[in-house]
C-alpha positions as semicolon CSV with decimal commas, in nm:
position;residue;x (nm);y (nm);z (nm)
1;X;0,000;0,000;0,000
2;X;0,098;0,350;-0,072
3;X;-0,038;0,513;0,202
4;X;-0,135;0,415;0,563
5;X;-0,523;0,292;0,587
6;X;-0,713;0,432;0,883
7;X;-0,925;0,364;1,099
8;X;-1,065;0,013;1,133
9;X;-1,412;0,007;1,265
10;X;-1,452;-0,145;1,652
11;X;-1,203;-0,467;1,658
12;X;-1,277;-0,551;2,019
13;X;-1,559;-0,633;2,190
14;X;-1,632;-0,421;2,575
15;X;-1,616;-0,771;2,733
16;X;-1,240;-0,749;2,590
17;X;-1,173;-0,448;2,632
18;X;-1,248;-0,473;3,012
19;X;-1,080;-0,771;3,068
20;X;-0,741;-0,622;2,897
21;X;-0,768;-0,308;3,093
22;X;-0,838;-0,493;3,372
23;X;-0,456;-0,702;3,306
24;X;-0,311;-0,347;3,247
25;X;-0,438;-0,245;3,578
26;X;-0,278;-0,528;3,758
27;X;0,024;-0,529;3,590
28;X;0,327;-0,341;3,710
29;X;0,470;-0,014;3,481
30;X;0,777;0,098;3,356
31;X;0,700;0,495;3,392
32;X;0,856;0,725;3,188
33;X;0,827;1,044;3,246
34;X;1,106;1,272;3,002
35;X;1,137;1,026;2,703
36;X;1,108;1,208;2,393
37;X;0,861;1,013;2,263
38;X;0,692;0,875;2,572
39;X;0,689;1,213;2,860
40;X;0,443;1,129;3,184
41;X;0,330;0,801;3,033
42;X;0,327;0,449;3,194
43;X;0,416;0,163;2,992
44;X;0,317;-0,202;3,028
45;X;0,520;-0,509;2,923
46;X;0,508;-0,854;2,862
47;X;0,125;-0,911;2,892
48;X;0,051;-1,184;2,748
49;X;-0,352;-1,150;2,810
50;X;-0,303;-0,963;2,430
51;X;-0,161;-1,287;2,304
52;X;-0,536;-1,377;2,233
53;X;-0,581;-1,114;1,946
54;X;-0,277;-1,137;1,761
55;X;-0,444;-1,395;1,485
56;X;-0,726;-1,174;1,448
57;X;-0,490;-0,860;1,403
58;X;-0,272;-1,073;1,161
59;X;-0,563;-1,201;0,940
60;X;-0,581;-0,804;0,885
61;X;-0,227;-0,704;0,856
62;X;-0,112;-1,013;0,609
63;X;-0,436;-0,899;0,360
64;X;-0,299;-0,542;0,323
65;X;0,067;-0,584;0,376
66;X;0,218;-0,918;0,267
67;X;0,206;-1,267;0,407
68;X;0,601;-1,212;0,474
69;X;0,489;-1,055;0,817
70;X;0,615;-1,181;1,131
71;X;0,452;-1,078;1,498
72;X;0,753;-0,910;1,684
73;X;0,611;-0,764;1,984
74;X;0,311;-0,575;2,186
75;X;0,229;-0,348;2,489
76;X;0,021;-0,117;2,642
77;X;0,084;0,238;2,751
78;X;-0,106;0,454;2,964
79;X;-0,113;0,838;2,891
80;X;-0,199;1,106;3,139
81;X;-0,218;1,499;3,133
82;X;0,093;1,631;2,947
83;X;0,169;1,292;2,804
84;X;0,275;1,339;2,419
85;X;0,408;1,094;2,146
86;X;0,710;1,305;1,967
87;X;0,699;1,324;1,637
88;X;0,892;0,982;1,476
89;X;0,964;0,665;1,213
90;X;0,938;0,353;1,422
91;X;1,259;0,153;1,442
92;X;1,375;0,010;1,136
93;X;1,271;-0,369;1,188
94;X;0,888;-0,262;1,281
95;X;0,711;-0,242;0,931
96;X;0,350;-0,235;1,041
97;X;0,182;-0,086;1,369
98;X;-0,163;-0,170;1,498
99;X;-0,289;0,084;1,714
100;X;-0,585;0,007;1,937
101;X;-0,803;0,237;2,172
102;X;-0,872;0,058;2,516
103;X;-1,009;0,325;2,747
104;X;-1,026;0,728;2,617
105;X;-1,153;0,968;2,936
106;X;-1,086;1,269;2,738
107;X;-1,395;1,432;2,547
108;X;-1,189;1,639;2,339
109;X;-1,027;1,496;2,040
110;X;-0,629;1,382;2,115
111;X;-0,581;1,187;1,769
112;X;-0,295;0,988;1,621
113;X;-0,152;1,261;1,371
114;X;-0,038;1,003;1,080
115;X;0,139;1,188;0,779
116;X;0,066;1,052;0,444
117;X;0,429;1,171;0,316
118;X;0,687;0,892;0,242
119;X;0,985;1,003;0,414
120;X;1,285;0,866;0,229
121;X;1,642;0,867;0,371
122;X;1,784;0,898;0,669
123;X;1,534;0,999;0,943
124;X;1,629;1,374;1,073
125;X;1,367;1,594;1,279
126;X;1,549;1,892;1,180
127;X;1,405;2,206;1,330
128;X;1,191;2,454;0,993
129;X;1,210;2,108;0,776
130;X;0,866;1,927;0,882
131;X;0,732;1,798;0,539
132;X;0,482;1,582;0,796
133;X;0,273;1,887;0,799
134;X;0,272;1,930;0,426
135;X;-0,034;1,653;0,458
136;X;-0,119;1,434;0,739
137;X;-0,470;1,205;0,878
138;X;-0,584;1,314;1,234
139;X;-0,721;0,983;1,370
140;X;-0,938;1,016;1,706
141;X;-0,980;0,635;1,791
142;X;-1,271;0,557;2,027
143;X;-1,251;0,271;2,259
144;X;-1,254;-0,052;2,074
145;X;-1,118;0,093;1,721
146;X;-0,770;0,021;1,563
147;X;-0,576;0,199;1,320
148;X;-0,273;0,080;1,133
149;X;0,030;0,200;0,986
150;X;0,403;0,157;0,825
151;X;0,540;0,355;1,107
152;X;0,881;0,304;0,988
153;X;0,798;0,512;0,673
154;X;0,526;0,788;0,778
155;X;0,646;1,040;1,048
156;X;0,336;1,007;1,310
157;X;0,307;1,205;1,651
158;X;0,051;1,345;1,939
159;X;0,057;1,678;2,036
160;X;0,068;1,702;2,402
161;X;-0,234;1,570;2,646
162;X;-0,474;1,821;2,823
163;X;-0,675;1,696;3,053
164;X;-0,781;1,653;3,439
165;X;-0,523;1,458;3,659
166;X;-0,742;1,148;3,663
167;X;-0,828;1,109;3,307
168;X;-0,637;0,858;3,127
169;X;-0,629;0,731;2,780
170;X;-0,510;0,379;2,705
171;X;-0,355;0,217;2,363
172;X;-0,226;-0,151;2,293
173;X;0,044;-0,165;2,038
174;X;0,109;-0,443;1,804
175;X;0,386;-0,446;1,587
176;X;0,504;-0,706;1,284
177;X;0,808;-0,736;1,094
178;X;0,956;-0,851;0,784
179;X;1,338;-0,869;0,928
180;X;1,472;-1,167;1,132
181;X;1,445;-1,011;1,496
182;X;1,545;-1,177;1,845
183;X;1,230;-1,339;1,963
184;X;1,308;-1,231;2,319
185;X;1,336;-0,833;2,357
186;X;1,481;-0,677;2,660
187;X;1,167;-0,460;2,727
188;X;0,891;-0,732;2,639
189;X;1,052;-1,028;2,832
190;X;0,769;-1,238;2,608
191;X;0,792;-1,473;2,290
192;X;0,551;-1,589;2,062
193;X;0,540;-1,938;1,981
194;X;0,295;-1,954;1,697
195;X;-0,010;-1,966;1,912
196;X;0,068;-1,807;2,218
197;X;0,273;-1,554;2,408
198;X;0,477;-1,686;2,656
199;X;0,711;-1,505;2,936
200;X;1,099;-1,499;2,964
201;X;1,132;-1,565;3,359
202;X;1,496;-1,628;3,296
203;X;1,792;-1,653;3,071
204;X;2,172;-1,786;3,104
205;X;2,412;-1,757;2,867
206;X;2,668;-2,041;3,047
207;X;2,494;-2,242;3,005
208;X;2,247;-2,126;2,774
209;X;1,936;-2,153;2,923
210;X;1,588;-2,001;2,923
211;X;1,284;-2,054;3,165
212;X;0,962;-1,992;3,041
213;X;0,649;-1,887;3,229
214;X;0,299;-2,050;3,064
215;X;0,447;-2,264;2,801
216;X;0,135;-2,489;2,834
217;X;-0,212;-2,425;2,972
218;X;-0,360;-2,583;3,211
219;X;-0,589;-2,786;3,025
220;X;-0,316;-2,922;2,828
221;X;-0,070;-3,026;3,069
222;X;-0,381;-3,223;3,249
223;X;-0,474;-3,368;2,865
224;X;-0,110;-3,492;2,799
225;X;-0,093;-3,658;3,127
226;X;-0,472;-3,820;3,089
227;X;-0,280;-3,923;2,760
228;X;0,011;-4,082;2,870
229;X;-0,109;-4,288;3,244
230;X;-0,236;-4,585;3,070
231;X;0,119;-4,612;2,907
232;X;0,350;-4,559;3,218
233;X;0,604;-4,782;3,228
234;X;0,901;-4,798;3,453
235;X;1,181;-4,549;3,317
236;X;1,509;-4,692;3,132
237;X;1,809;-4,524;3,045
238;X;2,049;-4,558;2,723
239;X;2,275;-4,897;2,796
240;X;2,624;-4,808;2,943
241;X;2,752;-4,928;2,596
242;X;2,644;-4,644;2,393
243;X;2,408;-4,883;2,192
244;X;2,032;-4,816;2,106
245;X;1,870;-5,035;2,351
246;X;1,792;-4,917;2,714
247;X;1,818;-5,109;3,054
248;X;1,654;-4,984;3,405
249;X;1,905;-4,806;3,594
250;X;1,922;-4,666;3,928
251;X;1,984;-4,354;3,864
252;X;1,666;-4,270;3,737
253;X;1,384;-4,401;3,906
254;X;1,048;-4,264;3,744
255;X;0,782;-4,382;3,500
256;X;0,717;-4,273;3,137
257;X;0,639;-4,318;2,805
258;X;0,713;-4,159;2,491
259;X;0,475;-4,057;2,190
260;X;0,552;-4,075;1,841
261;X;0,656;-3,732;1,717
262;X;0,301;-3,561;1,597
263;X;0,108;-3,899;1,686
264;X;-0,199;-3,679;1,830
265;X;-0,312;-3,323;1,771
266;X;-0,219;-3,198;2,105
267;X;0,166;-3,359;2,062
268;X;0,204;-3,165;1,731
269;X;0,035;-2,853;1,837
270;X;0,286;-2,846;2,115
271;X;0,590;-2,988;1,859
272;X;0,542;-2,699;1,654
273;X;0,544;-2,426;1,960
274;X;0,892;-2,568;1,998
275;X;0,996;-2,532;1,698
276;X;0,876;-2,229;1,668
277;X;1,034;-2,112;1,972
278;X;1,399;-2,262;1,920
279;X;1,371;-2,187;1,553
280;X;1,482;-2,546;1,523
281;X;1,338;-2,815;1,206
282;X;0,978;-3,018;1,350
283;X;1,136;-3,321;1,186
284;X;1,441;-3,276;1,413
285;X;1,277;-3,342;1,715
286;X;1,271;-3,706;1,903
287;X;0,909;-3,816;2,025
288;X;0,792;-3,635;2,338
289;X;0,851;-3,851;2,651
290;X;0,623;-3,787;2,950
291;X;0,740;-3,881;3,290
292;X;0,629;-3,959;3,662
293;X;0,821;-3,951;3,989
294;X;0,630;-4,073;4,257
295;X;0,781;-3,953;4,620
296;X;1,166;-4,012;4,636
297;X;1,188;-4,048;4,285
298;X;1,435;-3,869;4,075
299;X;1,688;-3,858;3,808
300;X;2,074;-3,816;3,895
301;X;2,289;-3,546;3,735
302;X;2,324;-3,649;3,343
303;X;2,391;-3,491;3,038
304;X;2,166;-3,546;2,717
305;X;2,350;-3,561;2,463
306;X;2,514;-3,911;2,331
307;X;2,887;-4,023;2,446
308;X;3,081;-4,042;2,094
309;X;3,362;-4,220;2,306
310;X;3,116;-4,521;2,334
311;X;3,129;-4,787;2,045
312;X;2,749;-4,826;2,034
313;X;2,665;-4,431;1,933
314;X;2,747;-4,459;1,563
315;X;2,411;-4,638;1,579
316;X;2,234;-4,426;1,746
317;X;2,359;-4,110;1,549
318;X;2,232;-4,296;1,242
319;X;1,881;-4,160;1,360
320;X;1,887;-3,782;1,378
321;X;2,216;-3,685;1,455
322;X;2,398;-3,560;1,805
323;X;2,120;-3,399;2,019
324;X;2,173;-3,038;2,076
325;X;1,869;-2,905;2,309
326;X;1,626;-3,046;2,575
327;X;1,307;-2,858;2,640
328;X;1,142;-2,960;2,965
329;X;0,755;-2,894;3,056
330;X;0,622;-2,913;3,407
331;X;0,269;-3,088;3,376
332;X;0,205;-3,030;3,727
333;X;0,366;-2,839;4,057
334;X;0,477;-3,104;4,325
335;X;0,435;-2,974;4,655
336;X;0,785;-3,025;4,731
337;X;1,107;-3,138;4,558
338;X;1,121;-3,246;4,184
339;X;1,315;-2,917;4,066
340;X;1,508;-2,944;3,733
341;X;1,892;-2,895;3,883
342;X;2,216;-2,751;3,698
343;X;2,496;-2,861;3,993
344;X;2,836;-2,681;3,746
345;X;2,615;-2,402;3,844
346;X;2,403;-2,421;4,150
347;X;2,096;-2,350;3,980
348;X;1,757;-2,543;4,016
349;X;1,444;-2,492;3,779
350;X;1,112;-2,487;4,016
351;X;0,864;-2,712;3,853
352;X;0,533;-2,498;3,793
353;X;0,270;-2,620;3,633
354;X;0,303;-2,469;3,255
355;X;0,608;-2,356;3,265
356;X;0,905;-2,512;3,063
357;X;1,292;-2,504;3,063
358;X;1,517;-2,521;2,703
359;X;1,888;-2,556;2,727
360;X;2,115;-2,615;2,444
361;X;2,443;-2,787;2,412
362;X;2,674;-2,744;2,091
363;X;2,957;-2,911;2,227
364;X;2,878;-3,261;2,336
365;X;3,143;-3,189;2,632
366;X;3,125;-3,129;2,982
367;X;3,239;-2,750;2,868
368;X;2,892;-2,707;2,766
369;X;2,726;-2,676;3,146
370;X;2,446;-2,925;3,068
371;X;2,470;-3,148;3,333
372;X;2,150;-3,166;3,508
373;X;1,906;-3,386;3,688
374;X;1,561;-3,396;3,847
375;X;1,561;-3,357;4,179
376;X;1,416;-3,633;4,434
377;X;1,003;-3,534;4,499
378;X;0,996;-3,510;4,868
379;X;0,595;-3,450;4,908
380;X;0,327;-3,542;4,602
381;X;0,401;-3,649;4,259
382;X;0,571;-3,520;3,981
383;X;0,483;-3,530;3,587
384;X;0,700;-3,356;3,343
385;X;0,729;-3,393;2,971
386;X;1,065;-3,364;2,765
387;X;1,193;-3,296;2,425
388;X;1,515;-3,354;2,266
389;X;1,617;-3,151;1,958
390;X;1,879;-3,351;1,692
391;X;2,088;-3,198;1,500
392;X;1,934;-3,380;1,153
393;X;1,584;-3,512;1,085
394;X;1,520;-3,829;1,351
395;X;1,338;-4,109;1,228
């Protein structure tokens, strides 16, 4: 499109809008009050009760702008008297901007000021050069509406907020690109996985490691392990020979079981959210194996990837290659014990229900940090689910 199209007509409901404002409300801010761009205006990040309206946004955004899009990130801000959005060109790697309207107190018009000039070049708000004025759309959204725009090509701005002290007027920003951006942005601490946000509750770089808050829901960690209890069997482990058979073993004392990879549509929905997330082939990926510890179960320190020195792993590398990343998903939360431990570097994983840990090992050496075990469940049970990535397609 030439120019930017505004506004859409009402694209949430006032169900959904109070339920989002009611998320903002609850959520703590980042306030800014002397940005440029953002004076006396609280910001909210990493919310991911907008996760639900991103397909419905980017059904929209894919008909007028290209299928090449690619969700990067959202938030909400709230804007109070003397707030103002400077004029600006978004950064370079947000192509399109969905603008919506969640709450406006103000009677008088405060509109998104979009200028229907292509700047070209290098962006410069040189003071006596503002060709943004030359032509421009005033846009007053009303709760409920959405605008959008290439923000990284048309200068837009709002001039500066009058109202009472209590008044406030609240936006939710969507933003998709057509670059390859990190999926994980220091401000949004979220990612989304296809069909969901999800939050960044922690990251480590040695080793590299990333906890994730709300990987499942609820309904699916209960459905995979409804799934998987008629198959429990006692857990094995990989035979001290390197070959592809497995033997019980001590050191790990649970149950499990392991699905074929995609075998039901829960299994791939959740397959593909990895692979989305890692950015790593579907067809790379081993079965998911779901497990059970029962009290004083556990699984001793062990790394996952195979020992070359062993005669037997030619075999098993005939399948899909070294594995290079486990993802682990808590199906439940013990009441005590069954943490996911790192002992190189004293770190332990609580296991929530929903959330999930991914760590990654290039180098199928102890340099890589992996080790790690599940510690022993001292009260309840335990069920967990596990992936492991390969580094070629596993059949």
């Amino acid at each position: 499109m030439s120019e930017p199209e505004l506004p859409f007509d009402r694209i949430l409901s006032k169900d959904e809008l109070q339920r989002t404002l009611q998320a903002i409300y609850e959520a703590p801010p980042i306030i800014e009050h002397d940005d440029e761009y953002y004076r006396n205006s609280l910001g909210f990040y990493g919310l991911t009760e907008l996760a639900e309206y991103i397909p419905r946004l980017e059904a929209i955004v894919k008909y007028g702008y290209g299928e090449d899009l690619v969700f990067a990130n959202s938030y909400a801000r709230i804007y109070q008297n003397t707030s103002y959005l400077g004029v600006h060109l978004d950064r370079a790697e947000l192509d399109v901007t969905v603008s919506i309207c969640l709450r406006k107190d103000t009677v008088a018009p405060w509109p998104l000021n979009v200028s229907k000039v292509l700047w070209e070049g290098e962006w410069k708000k040189e003071v006596g050069h503002t060709p943004w004025l030359a032509d421009y759309e005033a846009y007053d959204l009303q709760p409920g509406q959405m605008a959008i725009c290439e923000g990284k090509k048309y200068p837009h701005w709002r001039d500066t907020l009058k109202c009472s002290n209590n008044d406030k007027n609240i936006y939710a920003f969507f933003h998709w690109t057509r670059r390859s951006v990190p999926k994980i942005t220091a401000k949004t601490n979220q990612v989304w996985v296809g069909d969901r946000l999800v939050k960044i509750l922690m990251t480590m770089q040695h080793p590299k490691l990333t906890v994730l808050g709300g990987f499942l829901s609820d309904e699916e960690c209960d459905a995979l392990v409804m799934a998987a209890r008629p198959r429990m069997v006692r857990s094995t482990t990989m035979a001290d020979d390197g070959s592809d058979t497995h033997t019980i073993n001590e050191v790990r004392t649970s149950q499990g079981m392991f699905f074929t990879r995609g075998e039901t549509e829960l299994c791939d929905r959740i397959e593909k959210r990895i692979a989305t997330l890692v950015g790593w082939p579907l067809v790379n990926g081993e079965g998911m194996q779901v497990l059970h510890y029962a009290p004083g179960a556990e699984y001793k320190p062990h790394n996952d990837y195979f020992d070359t020195k062993l005669p037997g792993t030619v075999a098993v590398l005939k399948r899909g290659g070294q594995r290079v990343g486990t993802v682990v998903m808590y199906l439940n939360t013990p009441e005590q014990g069954g943490g996911t431990v790192f002992p190189n570097v004293g770190v332990e994983v609580a296991p929530i229900k929903g959330n999930a840990v991914f760590f990654s090992y290039a180098k199928d050496d102890e340099t890589s940090l992996s080790l790690h075990g599940g510690a022993p469940v001292i009260v309840g049970e335990k069920w967990g689910a596990t992936k492991w990535l390969r580094t070629s397609e596993f059949i």
